[in-house]
N, C-alpha and C positions, 0 to 999 in steps of 0.2 A: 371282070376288071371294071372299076368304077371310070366314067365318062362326064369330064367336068363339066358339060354342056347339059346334062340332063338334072342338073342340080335346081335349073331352072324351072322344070317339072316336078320336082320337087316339093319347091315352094308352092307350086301354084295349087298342088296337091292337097297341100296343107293348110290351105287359110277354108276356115269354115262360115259360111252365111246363115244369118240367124233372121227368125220371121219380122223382126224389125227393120233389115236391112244392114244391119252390123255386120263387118267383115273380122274377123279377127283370127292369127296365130300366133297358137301356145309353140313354144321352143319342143317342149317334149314331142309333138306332133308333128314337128318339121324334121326332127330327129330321127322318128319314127319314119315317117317317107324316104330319108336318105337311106337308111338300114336298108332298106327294097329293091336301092340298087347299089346294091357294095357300098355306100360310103358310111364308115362306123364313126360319126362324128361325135364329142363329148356337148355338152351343151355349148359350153363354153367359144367351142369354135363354131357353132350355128349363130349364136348371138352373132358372131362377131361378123360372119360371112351377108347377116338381116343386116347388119348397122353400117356395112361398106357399101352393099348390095342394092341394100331398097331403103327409096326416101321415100315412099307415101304410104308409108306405116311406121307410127311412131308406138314408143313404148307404154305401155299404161297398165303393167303388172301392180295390182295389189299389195304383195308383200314382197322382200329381198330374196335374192335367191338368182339363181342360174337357167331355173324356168319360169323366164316373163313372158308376158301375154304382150301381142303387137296387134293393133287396133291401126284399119284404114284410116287415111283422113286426107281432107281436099286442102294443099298447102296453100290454093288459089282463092279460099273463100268462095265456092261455086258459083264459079265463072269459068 
């Protein structure tokens, strides 16, 4: 039985670091982590769960489509 509290692990599952220091998650991959623990979510309700959820990850997909890429970023100008 899926546990909405762990959705939170989830995400954090899913964002991948890169040797530049970029943070970023693809939808398909946040998708993929929820599948792990019962939640069968379409993309469409991950977007949407990122865009309510979390604000210091903004969207910066490439092309259109239902699996965007979410890219960290400091809304503070690092400060």
């Amino acid at each position: 039985m899926p546990r909405y509290y762990e959705i939170d692990s989830a995400w954090w599952a899913s964002i991948q670091r890169e040797p530049n220091g970029r943070q970023t998650v693809k939808t398909e991959t946040f998708v993929r982590e929820l599948a792990k623990i019962n939640f069968n979510w379409s993309y469409r309700q991950a977007n949407q769960w990122i865009e309510t959820y979390v604000t210091v990850f903004k969207d910066v997909s490439p092309e259109e489509g239902e699996n965007r890429t979410f890219q960290l970023f400091n809304p503070n100008g690092g400060r």
